[in-house]
Every structure is written in C-alpha cells, then in structure tokens.
LUMPA-166721 format. One record per residue (C-alpha): residue number from 1; y, x, z. Coordinates in Angstrom, 2 decimals, always signed. Layout:
BEGIN
<rec><i>NUM</i><north>Y</north><east>X</east><up>Z</up></rec>
...
END
This chain:
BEGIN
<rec><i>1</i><north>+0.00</north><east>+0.00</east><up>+0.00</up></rec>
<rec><i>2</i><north>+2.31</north><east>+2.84</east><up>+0.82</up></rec>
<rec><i>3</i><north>+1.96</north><east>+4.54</east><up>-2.92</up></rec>
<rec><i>4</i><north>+2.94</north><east>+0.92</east><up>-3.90</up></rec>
<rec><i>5</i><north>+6.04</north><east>+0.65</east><up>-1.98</up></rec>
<rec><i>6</i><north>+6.72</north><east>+4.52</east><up>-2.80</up></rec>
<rec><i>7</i><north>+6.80</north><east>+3.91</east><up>-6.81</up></rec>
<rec><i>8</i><north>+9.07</north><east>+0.63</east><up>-6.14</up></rec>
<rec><i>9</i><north>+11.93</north><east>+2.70</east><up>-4.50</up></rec>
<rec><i>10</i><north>+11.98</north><east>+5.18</east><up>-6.97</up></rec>
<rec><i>11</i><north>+12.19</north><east>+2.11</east><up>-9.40</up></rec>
<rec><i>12</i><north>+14.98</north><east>+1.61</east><up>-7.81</up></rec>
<rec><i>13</i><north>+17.26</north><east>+4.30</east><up>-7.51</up></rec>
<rec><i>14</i><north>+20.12</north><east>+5.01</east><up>-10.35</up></rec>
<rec><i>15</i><north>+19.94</north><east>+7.79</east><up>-12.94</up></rec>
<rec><i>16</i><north>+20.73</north><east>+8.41</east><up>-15.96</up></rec>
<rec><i>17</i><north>+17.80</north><east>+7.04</east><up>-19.00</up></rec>
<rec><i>18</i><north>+18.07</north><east>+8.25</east><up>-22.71</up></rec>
<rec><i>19</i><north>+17.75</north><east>+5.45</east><up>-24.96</up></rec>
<rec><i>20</i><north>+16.63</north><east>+6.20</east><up>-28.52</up></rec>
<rec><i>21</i><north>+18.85</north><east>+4.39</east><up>-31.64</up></rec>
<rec><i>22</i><north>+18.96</north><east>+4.24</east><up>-35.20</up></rec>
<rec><i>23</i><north>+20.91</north><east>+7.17</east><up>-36.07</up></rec>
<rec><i>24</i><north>+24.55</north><east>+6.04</east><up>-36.73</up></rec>
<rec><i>25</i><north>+24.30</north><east>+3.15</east><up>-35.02</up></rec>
<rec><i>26</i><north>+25.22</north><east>+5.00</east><up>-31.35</up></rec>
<rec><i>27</i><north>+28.53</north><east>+3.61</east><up>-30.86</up></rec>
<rec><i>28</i><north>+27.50</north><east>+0.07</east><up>-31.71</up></rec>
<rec><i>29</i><north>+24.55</north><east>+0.20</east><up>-29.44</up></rec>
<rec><i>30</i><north>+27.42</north><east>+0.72</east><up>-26.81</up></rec>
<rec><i>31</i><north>+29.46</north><east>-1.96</east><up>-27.62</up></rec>
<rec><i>32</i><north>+26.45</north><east>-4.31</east><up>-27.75</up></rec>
<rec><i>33</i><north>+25.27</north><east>-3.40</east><up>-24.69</up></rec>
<rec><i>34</i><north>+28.35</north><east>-3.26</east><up>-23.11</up></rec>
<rec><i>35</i><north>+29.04</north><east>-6.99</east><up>-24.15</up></rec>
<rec><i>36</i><north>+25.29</north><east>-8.07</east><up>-22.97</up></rec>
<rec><i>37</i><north>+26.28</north><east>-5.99</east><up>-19.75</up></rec>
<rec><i>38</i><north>+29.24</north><east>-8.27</east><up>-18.99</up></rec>
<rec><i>39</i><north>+27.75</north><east>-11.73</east><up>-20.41</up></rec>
<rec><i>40</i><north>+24.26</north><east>-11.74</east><up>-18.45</up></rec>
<rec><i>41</i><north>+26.39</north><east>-10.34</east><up>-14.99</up></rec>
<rec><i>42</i><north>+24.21</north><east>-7.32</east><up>-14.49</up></rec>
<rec><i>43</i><north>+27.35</north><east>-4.82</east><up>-14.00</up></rec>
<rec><i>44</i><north>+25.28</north><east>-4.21</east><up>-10.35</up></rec>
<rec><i>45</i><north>+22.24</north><east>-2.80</east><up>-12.25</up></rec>
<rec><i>46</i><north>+23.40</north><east>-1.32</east><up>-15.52</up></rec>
<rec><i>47</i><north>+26.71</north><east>+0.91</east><up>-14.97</up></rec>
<rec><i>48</i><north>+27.98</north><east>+3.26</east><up>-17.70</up></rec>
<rec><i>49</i><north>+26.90</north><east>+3.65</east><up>-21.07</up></rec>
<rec><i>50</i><north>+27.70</north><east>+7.38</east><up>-22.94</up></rec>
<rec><i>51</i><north>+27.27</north><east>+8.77</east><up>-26.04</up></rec>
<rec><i>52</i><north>+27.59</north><east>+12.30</east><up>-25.71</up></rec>
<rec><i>53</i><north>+29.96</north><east>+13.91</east><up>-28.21</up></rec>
<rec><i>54</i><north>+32.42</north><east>+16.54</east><up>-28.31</up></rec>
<rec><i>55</i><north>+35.50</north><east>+17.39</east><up>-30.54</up></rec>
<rec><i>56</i><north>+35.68</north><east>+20.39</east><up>-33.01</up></rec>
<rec><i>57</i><north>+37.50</north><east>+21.81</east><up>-35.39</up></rec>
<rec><i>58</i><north>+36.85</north><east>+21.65</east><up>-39.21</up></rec>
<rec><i>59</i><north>+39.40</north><east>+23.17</east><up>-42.12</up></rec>
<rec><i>60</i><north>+39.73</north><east>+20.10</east><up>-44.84</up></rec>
<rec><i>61</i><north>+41.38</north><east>+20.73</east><up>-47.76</up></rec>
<rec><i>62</i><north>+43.35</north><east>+23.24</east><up>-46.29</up></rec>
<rec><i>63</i><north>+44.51</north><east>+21.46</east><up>-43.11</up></rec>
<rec><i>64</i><north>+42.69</north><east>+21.46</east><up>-39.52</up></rec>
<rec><i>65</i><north>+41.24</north><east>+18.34</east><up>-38.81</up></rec>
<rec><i>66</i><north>+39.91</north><east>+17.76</east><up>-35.00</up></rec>
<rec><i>67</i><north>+36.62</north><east>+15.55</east><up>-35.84</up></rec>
<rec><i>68</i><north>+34.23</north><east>+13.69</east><up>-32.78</up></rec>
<rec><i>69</i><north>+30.82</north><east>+14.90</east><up>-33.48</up></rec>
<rec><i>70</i><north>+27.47</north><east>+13.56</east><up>-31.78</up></rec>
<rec><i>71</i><north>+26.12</north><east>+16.21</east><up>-29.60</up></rec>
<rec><i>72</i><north>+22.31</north><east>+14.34</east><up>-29.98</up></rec>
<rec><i>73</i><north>+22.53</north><east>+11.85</east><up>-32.89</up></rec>
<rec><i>74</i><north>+20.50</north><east>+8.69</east><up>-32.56</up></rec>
<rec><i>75</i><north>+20.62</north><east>+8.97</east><up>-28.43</up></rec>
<rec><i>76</i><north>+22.79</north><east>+7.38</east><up>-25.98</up></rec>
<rec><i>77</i><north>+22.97</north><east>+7.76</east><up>-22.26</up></rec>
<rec><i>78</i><north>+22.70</north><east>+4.71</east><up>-19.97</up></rec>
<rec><i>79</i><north>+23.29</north><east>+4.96</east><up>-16.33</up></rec>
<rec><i>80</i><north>+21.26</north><east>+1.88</east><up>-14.69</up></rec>
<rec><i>81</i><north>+18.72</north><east>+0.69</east><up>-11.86</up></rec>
<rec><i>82</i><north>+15.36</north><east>+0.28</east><up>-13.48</up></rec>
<rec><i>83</i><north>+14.17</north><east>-2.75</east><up>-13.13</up></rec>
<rec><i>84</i><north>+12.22</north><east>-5.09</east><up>-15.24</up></rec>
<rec><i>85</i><north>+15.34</north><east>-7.43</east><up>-15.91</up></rec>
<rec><i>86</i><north>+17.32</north><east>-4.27</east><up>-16.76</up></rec>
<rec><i>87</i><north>+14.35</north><east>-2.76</east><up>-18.89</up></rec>
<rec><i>88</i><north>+14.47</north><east>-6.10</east><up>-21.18</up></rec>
<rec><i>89</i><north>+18.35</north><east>-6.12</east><up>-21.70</up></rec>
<rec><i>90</i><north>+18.59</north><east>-2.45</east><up>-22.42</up></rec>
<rec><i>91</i><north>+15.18</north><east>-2.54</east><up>-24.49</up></rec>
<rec><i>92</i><north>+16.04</north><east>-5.53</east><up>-26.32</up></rec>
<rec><i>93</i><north>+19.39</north><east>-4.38</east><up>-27.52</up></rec>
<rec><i>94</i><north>+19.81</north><east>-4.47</east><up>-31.64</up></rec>
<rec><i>95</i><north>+19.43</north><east>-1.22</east><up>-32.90</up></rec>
<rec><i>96</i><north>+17.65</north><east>+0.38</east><up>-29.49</up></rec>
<rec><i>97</i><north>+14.17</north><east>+1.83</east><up>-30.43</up></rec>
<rec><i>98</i><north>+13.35</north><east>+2.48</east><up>-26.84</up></rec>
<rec><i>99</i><north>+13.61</north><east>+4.35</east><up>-23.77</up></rec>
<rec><i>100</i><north>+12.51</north><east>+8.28</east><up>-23.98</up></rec>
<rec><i>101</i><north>+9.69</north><east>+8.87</east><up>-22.44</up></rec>
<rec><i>102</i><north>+8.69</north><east>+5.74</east><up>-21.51</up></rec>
<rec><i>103</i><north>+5.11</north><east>+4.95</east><up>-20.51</up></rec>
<rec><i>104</i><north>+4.95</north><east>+1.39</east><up>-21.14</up></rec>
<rec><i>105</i><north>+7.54</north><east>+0.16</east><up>-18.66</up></rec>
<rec><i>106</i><north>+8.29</north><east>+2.97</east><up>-16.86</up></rec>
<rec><i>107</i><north>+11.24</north><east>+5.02</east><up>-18.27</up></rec>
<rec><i>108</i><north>+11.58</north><east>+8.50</east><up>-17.04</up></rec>
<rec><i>109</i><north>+14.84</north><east>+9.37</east><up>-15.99</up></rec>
<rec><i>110</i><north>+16.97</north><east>+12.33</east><up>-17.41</up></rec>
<rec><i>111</i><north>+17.29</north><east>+15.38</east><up>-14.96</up></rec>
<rec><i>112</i><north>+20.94</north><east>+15.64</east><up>-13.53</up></rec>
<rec><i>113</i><north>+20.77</north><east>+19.05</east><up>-14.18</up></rec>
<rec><i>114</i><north>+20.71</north><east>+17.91</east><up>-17.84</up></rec>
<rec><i>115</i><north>+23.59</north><east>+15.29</east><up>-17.48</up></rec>
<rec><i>116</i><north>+25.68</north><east>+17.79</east><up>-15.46</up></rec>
<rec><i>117</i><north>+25.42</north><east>+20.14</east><up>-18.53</up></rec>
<rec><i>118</i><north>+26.06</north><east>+17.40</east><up>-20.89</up></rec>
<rec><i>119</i><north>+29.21</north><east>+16.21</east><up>-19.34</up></rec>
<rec><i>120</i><north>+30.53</north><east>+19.43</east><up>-19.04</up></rec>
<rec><i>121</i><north>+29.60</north><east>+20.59</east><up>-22.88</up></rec>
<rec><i>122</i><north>+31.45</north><east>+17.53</east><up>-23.54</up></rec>
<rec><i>123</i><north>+34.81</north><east>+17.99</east><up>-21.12</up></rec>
<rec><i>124</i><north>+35.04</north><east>+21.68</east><up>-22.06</up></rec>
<rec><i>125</i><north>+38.39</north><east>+22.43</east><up>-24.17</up></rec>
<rec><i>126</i><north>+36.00</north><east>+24.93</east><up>-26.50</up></rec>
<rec><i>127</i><north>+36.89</north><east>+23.61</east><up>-29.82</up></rec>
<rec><i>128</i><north>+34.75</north><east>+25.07</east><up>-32.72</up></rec>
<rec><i>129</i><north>+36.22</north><east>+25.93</east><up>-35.82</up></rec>
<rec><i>130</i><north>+33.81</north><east>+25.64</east><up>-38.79</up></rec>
<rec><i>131</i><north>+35.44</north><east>+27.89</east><up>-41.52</up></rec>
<rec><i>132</i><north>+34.30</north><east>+27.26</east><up>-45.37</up></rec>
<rec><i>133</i><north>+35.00</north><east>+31.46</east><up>-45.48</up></rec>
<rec><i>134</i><north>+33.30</north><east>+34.43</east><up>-44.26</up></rec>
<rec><i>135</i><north>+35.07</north><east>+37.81</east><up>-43.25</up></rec>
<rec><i>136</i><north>+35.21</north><east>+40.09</east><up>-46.39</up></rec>
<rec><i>137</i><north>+35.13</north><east>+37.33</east><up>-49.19</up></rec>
<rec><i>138</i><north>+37.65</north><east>+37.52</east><up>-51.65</up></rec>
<rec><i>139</i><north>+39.77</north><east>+34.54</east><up>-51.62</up></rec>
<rec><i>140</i><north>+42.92</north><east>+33.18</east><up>-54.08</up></rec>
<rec><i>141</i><north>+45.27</north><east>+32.03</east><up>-52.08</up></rec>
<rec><i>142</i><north>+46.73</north><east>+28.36</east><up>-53.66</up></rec>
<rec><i>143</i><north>+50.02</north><east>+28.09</east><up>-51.28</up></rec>
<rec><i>144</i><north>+53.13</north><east>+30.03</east><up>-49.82</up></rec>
<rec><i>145</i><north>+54.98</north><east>+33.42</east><up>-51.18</up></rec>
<rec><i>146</i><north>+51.76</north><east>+35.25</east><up>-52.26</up></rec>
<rec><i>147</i><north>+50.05</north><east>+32.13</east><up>-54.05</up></rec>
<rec><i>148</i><north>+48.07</north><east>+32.88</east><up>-57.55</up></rec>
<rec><i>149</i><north>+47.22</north><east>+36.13</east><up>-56.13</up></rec>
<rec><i>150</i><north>+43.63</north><east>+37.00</east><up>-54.88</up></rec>
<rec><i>151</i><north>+43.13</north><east>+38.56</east><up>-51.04</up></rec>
<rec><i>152</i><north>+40.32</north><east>+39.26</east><up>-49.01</up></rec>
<rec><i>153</i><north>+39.59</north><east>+37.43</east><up>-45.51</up></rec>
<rec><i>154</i><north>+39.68</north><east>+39.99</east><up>-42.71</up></rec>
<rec><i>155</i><north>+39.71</north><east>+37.61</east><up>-39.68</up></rec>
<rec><i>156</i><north>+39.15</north><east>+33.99</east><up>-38.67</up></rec>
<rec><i>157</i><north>+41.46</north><east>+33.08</east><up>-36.25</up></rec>
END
C-alpha cells in the first residue's frame, strides 16, 4: 500500500514535461493550450507553457536582422501537476503528439538541471551572428566609397 501512496505523491508534484508537436506548429500549441488552460479552470494544475527559443543574429541582404529561433523545434515545455485530468487536456491538444517519455500515462518529468540550462541559454544576451562569409574570401564590395572594387574579408566582427 505504501509503494501505492509513494507513486501518487510523486504524481503529484510540479515539474516541468516536454510535450512533442508537429514541427512549426510550437507557438500555436501554446496558444491552444493556453486558451483550454483558462476555459476548463485548471490554471491550479497546468501553470506555464514555454517554447524555448533564443534570438540571433543573421546578415540579410546586407542589413542585420535579430531573428527568434527554436532552440528544440517540434517541443514545448509545460509546467503542470500530473494528473489524469491534466494528462487528457495537455494530451488532447491539436497538434500535441504526446508527452516525452511517456509510458502509457505516466510522463516523465524533465530534470531541472535541464530547465535551469534552458532558461538561461535562452535569457543570455549572447547573440550569434551567422555570416554568409568566411575570413580570407575575396569579396566585391556593392556600397560606400570603395564600391565596384574587390577586397578580401579579414575579420567578422
């Protein structure tokens, strides 16, 4: 009776689940959920939803453009109680293929370890540049004082 009462109070402590979507469908699997969240009153057992992402830096067409990319396309993060009411809401969500690593009914949380490093990767000021040019390539530059005239990169600032 005891290993019975043991597995229903770790059913029923909070963590953080990874759900599984169709890829490109993340943010909408947010808003739905969010708007089931509200409508069926279960704000006490389903609490944040997240898709992890994090901004960089990519040259387009000559200008820097600061772009929100997916850090795990086709996941999203859902902090919730696990229960079986909370299990059918989250599971039954359009576009939500499951839980990861679920046995059946029995999600396995994600390690906080893991969600500490996520939220930091994603609050961390290190934007990435993604440059279309490598050092030492021979370039011909299109704008400014020296345009028509061929140079080669030496640095990627």
């Amino acid at each position: 009776m005891s290993d019975t009462s043991e597995k229903n109070n770790v059913k029923k402590e909070r963590a953080w689940y990874a759900i599984h979507t169709y890829a490109g469908y993340e943010n909408a699997v947010e808003r739905n959920l969010r708007q089931r969240i509200e409508s069926l009153g279960v704000e006490d057992l389903i609490f944040d939803i997240l898709v992890p992402s994090e901004k960089k830096v990519k040259i387009k067409g000559g200008k820097r453009v600061e772009v929100e990319e997916r850090i795990y396309p086709g996941y999203v993060l859902v902090d919730m109680i696990v229960t079986e009411e909370s299990w059918y809401i989250v599971r039954n969500t359009p576009r939500v293929t499951g839980f990861i690593g679920a046995g059946g009914t029995d999600p396995v949380p994600v390690k906080q370890k893991e969600i500490d490093a996520i939220f930091k990767r994603m609050k961390t000021a290190h934007i990435e540049q993604d440059s279309q040019y490598d050092i030492d390539e021979t370039v011909m530059i299109t704008d400014g004082p020296f345009s028509d005239f061929e140079g080669k990169v030496s640095a990627i600032d």
